[in-house]
C-alpha positions, 0 to 999 in steps of 0.5 A: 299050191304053196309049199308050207314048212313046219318048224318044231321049237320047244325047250331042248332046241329047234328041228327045221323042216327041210321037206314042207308040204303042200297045201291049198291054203293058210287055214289048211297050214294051221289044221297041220300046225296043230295036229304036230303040236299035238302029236309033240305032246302025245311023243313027250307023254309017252316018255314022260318028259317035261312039256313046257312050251312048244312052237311050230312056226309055219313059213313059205319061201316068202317067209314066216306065215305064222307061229302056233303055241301051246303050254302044257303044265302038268302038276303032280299032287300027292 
């Protein structure tokens, strides 16, 4: 089974993830990639810091595998 890592960038940098997981496949890697973007813009939500946008690139010990993206814009209107 290989070993996926998960990389977290947005705009106040990069966290590298050091520890990966395994997985049966590329499909099951991406279900992970976007439930960590989305569980960052819970995190970002509940402390009310701007969102902007965010990558996790997946990558194997070959190398990258893929980069999954989202963009939140949040526009306040009195």
């Amino acid at each position: 089974m290989p070993r996926y890592y998960f990389d977290f960038r947005d705009d106040a940098g990069l966290t590298i993830d050091d520890t990966g997981e395994d997985l049966p496949d590329l499909d099951t890697a991406r279900d992970a990639a976007l439930r960590a973007l989305a569980e960052a813009i819970r995190g970002k939500s509940e402390i009310h810091a701007e969102m902007g946008q965010m990558f996790v690139e997946v990558r194997t010990q070959a190398g990258s595998a893929m980069t999954v993206s989202a963009s939140v814009e949040v526009i306040m209107k009195s």
